[in-house]
Every structure is written in C-alpha cells, then in structure tokens.
LOFI-243885 format. One record per atom (N, C-alpha, C): x, y, z; atom name. Coordinates in steps of 0.001 Angstrom, whole numbers. Example, Ala and Ser with C-alpha at 12.3 -4.5 7.8 and 13.67 -1.06 7.14 Angstrom:
<rs>
+---------+---------+---------+-------+
!       x !       y !       z ! atomo !
+---------+---------+---------+-------+
!   13190 !   -5690 !    7800 !     N !
!   12300 !   -4500 !    7800 !    CA !
!   13200 !   -3300 !    7800 !     C !
!   12850 !   -2250 !    7080 !     N !
!   13670 !   -1060 !    7140 !    CA !
!   12900 !      30 !    7870 !     C !
+---------+---------+---------+-------+
</rs>
This chain:
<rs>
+---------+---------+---------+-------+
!       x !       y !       z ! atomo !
+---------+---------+---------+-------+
!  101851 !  133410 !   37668 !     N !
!  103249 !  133267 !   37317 !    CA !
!  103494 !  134069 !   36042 !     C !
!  104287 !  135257 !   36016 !     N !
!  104859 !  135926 !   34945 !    CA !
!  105884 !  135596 !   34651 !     C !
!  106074 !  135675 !   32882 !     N !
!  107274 !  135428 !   32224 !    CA !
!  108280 !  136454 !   32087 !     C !
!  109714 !  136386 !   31949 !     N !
!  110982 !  137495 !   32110 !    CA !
!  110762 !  137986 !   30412 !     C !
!  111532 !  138530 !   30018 !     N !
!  112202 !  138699 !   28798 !    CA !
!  112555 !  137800 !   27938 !     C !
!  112970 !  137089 !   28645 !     N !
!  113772 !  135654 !   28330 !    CA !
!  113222 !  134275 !   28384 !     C !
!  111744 !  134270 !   28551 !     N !
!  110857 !  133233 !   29015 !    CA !
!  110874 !  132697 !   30339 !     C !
!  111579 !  132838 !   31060 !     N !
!  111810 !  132385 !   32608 !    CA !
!  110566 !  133004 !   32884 !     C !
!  109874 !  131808 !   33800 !     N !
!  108778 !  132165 !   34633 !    CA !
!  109376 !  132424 !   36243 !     C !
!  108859 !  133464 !   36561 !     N !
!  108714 !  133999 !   37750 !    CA !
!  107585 !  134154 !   38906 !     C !
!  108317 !  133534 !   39887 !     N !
!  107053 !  132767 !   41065 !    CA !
!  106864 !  134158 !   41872 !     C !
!  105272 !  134228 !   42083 !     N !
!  104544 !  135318 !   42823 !    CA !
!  105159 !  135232 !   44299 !     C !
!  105924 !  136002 !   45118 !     N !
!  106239 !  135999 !   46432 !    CA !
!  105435 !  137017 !   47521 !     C !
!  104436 !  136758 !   48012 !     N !
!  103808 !  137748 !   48930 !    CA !
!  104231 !  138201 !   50394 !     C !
!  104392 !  139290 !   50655 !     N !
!  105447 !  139350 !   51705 !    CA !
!  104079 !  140517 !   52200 !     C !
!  104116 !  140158 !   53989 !     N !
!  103216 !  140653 !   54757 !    CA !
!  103767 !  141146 !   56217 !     C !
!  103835 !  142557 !   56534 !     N !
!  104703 !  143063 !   57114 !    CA !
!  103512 !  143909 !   58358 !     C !
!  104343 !  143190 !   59610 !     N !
!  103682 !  143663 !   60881 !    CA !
!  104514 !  144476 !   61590 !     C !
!  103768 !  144862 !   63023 !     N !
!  104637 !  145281 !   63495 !    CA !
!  105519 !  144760 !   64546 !     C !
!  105396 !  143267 !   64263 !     N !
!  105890 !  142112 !   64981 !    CA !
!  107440 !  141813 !   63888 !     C !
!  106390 !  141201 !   62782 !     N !
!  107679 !  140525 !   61863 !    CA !
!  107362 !  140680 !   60490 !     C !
!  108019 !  140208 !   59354 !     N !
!  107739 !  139612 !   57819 !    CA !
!  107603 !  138408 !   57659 !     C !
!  106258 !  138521 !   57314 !     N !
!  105863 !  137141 !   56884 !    CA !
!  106136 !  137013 !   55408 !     C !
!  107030 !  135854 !   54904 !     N !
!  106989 !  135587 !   53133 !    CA !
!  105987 !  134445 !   53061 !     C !
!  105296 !  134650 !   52021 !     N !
!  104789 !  133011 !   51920 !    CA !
!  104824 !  133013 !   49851 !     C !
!  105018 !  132114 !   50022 !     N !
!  105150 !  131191 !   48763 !    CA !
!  104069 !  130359 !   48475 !     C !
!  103315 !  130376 !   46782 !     N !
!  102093 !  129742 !   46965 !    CA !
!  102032 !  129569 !   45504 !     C !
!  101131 !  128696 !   45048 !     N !
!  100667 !  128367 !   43546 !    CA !
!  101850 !  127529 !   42668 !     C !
!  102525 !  126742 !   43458 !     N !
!  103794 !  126308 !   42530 !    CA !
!  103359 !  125238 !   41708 !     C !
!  103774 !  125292 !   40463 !     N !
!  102990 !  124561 !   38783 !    CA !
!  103621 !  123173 !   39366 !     C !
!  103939 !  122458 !   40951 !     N !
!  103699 !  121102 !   40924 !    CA !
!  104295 !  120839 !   42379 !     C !
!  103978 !  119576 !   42427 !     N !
!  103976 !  118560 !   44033 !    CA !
!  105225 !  118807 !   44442 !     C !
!  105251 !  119547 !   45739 !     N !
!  107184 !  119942 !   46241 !    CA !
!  107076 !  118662 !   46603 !     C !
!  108280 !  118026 !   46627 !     N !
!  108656 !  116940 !   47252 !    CA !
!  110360 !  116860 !   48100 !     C !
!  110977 !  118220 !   47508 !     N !
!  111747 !  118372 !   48226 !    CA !
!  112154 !  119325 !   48413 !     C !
!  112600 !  119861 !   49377 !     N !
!  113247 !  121551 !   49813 !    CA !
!  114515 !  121429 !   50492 !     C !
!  115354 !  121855 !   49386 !     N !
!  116988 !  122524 !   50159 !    CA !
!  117477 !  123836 !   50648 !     C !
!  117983 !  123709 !   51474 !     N !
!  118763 !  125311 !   52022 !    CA !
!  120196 !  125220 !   51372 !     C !
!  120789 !  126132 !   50727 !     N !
!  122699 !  126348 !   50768 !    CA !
!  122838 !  127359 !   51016 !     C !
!  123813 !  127269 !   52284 !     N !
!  124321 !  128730 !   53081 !    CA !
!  125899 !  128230 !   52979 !     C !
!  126575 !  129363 !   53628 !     N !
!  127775 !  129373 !   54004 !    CA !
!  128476 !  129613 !   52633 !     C !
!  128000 !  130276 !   51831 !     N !
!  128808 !  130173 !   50696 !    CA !
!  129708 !  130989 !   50212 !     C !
!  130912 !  130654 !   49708 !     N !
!  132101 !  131647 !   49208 !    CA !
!  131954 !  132449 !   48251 !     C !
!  132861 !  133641 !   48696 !     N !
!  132672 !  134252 !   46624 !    CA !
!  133635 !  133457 !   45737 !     C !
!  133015 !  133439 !   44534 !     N !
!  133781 !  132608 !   43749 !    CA !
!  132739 !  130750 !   43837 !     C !
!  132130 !  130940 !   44414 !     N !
!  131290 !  129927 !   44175 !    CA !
!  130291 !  129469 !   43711 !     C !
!  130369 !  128135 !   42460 !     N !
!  129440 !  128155 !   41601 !    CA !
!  128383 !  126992 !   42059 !     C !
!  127012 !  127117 !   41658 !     N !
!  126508 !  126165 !   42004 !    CA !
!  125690 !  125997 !   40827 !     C !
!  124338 !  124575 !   40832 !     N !
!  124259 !  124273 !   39595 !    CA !
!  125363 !  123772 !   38493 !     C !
!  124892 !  124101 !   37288 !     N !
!  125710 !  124187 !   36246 !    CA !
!  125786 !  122919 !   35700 !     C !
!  124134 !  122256 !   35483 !     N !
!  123787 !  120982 !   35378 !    CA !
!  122326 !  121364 !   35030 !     C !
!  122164 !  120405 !   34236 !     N !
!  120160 !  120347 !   34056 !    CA !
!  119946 !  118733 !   34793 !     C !
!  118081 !  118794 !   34406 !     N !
!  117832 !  117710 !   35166 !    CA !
!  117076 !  117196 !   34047 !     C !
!  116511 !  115772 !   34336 !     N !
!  116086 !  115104 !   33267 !    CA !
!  114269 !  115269 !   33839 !     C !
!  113810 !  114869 !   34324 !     N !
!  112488 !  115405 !   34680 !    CA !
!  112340 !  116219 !   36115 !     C !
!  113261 !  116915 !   36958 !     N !
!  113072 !  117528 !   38356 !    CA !
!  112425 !  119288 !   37870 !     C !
!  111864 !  119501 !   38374 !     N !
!  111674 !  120646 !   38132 !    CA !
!  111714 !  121861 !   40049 !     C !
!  112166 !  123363 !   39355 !     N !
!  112549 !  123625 !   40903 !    CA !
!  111888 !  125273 !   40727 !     C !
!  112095 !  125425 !   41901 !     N !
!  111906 !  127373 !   42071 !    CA !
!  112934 !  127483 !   43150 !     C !
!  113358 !  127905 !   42861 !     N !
!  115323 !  128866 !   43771 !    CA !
!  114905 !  130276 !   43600 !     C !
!  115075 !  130585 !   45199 !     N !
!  114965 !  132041 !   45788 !    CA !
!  115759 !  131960 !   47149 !     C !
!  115850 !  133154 !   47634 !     N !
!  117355 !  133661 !   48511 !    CA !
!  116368 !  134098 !   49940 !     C !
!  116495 !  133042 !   50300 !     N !
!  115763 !  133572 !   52287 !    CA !
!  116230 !  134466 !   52759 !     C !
!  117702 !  134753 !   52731 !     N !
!  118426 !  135995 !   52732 !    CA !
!  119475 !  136587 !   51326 !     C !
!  119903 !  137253 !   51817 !     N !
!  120920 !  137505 !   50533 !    CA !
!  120755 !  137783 !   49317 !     C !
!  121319 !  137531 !   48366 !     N !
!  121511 !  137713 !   46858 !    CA !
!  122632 !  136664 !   46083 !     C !
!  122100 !  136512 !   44791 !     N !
!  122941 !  135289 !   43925 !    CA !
!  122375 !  136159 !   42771 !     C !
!  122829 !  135886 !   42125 !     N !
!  122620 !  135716 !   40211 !    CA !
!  122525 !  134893 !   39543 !     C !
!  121783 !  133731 !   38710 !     N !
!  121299 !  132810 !   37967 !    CA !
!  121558 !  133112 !   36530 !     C !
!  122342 !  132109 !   35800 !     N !
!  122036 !  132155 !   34144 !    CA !
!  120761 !  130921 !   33764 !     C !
!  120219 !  130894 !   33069 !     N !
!  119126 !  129891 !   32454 !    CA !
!  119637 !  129953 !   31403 !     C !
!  120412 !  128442 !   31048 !     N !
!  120097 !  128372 !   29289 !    CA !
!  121284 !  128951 !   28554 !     C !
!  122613 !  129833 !   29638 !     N !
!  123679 !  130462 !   28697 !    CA !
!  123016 !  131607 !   28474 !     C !
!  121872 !  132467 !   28567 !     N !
!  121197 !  133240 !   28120 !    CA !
!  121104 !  134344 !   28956 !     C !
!  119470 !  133762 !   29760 !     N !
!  118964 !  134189 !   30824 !    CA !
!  119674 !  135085 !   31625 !     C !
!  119906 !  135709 !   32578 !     N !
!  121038 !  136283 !   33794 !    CA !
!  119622 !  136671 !   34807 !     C !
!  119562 !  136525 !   35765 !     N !
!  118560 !  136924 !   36327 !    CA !
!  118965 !  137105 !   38068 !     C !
!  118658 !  138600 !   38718 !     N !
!  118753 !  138675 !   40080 !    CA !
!  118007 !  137885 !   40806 !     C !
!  118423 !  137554 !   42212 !     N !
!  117912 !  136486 !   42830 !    CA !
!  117956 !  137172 !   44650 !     C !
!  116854 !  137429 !   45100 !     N !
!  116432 !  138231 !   46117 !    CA !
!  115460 !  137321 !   47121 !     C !
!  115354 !  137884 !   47644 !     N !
!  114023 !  137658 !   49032 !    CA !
!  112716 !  137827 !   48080 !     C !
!  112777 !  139001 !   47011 !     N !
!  111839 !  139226 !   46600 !    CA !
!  111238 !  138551 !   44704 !     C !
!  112415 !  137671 !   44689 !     N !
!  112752 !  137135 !   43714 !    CA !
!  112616 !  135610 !   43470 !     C !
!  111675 !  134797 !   42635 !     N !
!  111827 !  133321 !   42620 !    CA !
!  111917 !  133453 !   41309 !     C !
!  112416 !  132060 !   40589 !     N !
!  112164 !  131535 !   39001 !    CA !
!  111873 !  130112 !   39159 !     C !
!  111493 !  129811 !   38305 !     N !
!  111195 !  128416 !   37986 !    CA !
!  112207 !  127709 !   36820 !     C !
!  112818 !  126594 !   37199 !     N !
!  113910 !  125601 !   36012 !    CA !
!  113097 !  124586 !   35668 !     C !
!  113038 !  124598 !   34880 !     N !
!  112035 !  123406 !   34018 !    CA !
!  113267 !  122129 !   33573 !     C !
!  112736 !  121360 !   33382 !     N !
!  114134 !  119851 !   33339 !    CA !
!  114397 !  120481 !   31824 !     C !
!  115587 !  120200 !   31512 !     N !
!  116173 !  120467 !   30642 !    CA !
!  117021 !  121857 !   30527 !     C !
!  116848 !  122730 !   31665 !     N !
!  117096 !  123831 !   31804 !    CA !
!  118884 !  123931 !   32184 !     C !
!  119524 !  124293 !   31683 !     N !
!  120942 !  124814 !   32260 !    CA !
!  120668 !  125544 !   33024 !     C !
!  121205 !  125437 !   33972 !     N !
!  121129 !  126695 !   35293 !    CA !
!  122499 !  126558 !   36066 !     C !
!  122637 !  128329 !   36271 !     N !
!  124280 !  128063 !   36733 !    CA !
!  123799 !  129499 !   37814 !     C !
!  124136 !  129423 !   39457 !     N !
!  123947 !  130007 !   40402 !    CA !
!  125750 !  130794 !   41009 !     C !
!  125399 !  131683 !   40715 !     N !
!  126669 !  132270 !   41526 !    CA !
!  126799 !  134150 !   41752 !     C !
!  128032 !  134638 !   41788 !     N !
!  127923 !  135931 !   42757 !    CA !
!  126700 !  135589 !   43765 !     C !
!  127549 !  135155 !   45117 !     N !
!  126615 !  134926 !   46254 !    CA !
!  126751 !  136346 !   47599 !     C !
!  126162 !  136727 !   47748 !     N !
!  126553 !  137382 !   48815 !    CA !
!  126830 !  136925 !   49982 !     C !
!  127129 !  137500 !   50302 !     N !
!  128201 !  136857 !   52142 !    CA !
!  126975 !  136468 !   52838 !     C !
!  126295 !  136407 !   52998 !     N !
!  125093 !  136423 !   54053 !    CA !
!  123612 !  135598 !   53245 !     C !
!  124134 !  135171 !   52264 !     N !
!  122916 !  134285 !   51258 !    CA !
!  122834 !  132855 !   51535 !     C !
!  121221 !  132904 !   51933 !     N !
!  120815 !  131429 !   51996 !    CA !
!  119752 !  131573 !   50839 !     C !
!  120067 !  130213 !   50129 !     N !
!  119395 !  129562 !   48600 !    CA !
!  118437 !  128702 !   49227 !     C !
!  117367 !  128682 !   48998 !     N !
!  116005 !  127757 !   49164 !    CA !
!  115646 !  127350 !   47753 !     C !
!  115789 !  126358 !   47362 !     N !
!  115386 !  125388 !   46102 !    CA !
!  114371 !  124560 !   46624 !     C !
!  113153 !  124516 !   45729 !     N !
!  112065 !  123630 !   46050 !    CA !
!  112151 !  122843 !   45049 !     C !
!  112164 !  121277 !   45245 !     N !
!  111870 !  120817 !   44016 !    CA !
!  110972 !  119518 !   44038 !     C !
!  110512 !  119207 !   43014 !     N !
!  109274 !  118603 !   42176 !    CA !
!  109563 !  116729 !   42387 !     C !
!  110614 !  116663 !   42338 !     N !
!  111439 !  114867 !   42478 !    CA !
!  112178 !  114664 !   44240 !     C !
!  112389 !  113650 !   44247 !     N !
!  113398 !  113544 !   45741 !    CA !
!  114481 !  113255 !   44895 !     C !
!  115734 !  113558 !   45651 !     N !
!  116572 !  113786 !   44924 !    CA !
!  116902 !  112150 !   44162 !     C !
!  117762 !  112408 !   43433 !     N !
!  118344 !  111118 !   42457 !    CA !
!  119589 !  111568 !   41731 !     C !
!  120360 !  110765 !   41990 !     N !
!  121809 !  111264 !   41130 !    CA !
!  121276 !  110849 !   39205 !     C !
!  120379 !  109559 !   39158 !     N !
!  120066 !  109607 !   37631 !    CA !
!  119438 !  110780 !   37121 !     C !
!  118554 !  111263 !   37661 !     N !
!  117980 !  112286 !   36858 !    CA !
!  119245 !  113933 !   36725 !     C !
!  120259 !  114162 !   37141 !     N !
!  120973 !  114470 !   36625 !    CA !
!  121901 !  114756 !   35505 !     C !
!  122192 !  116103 !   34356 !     N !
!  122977 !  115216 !   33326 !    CA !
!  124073 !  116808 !   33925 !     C !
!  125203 !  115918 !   33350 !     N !
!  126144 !  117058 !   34322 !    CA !
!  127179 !  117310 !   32633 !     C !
+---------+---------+---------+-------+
</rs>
C-alpha cells in the first residue's frame, strides 16, 4: 500500500488480461471486509459521502467509470478501475463528478450502523 502526496493510502489493484476477459482482483486490505456496497445509477451533480465514521474503515474504487474524492477538504483524488484509497474513521470524504456509466464499490471494515456515523 503506497501513500499519495497527501497521505492517502492507495490500495494495490492487479488487473490480468486474457484473451477471454479482465480479471481485477483486489488483495492485502489493512482489515476484516465485513461489508461491500455497489452505487450505480448516479446523476451529475451528485454528491455522496460527505460524512466521516467513528471506527468503519473503507477502500472505494469504480468497477466502471470515474468519480473524484476529496479526503479531509484537502486531498482531491481520481477514482478509476485502476484506482483504490483507503478512509480511515475520522476521515471526511466527499465522492462526486460521477460519470454516466460509474459503479462505486466501497468495502468496508464494520456492518453498517447509523451510530458510527457523524454527519
């Protein structure tokens, strides 16, 4: 796992290409998935995030498409097929410019809970 500019750690994505299909696989994540979301269908002009968590921790990457991520008010970071980060609890994270055709895969560390939320 390499760090950005900005301290954001960035998850290793290995992508393995036949002459069948692309295989992505995802591997080494710093803890126990316990839950995995998809968000598709999304508008332009639509924000997501824009909340930290109190202990959840996640890696958000784009099965298809493209988004843009802030971490922290700071951060700005592209968000690809070829692209993961990691949000550590306490992290502001705000997800948006979605492309027409973007599905968001968030893995995360907790099952969900509206307490561990601070909005």
């Amino acid at each position: 796992m390499a760090e950005n500019q900005n301290g954001v750690k960035r998850m290793e994505i290995k992508h393995i290409l036949s002459r069948e299909a692309l295989l992505t696989s995802y591997e080494k994540f710093p803890f126990e998935v316990k839950r995995i979301y998809c968000i598709k269908n999304l508008q332009v002009g639509d924000v997501r995030g824009n909340h930290t968590h109190k202990k959840t921790r996640q890696v958000v990457t784009c099965l298809q498409g493209s988004c843009y991520m802030t971490i922290n008010k700071s951060a700005k970071m592209f968000i690809d097929m070829n692209e993961s980060y990691l949000i550590e609890p306490k992290d502001i994270h705000k997800i948006y410019n979605f492309s027409k055709d973007c599905i968001l895969m968030v893995l995360a560390s907790e099952e969900f809970s509206e307490d561990d939320y601070i909005r």
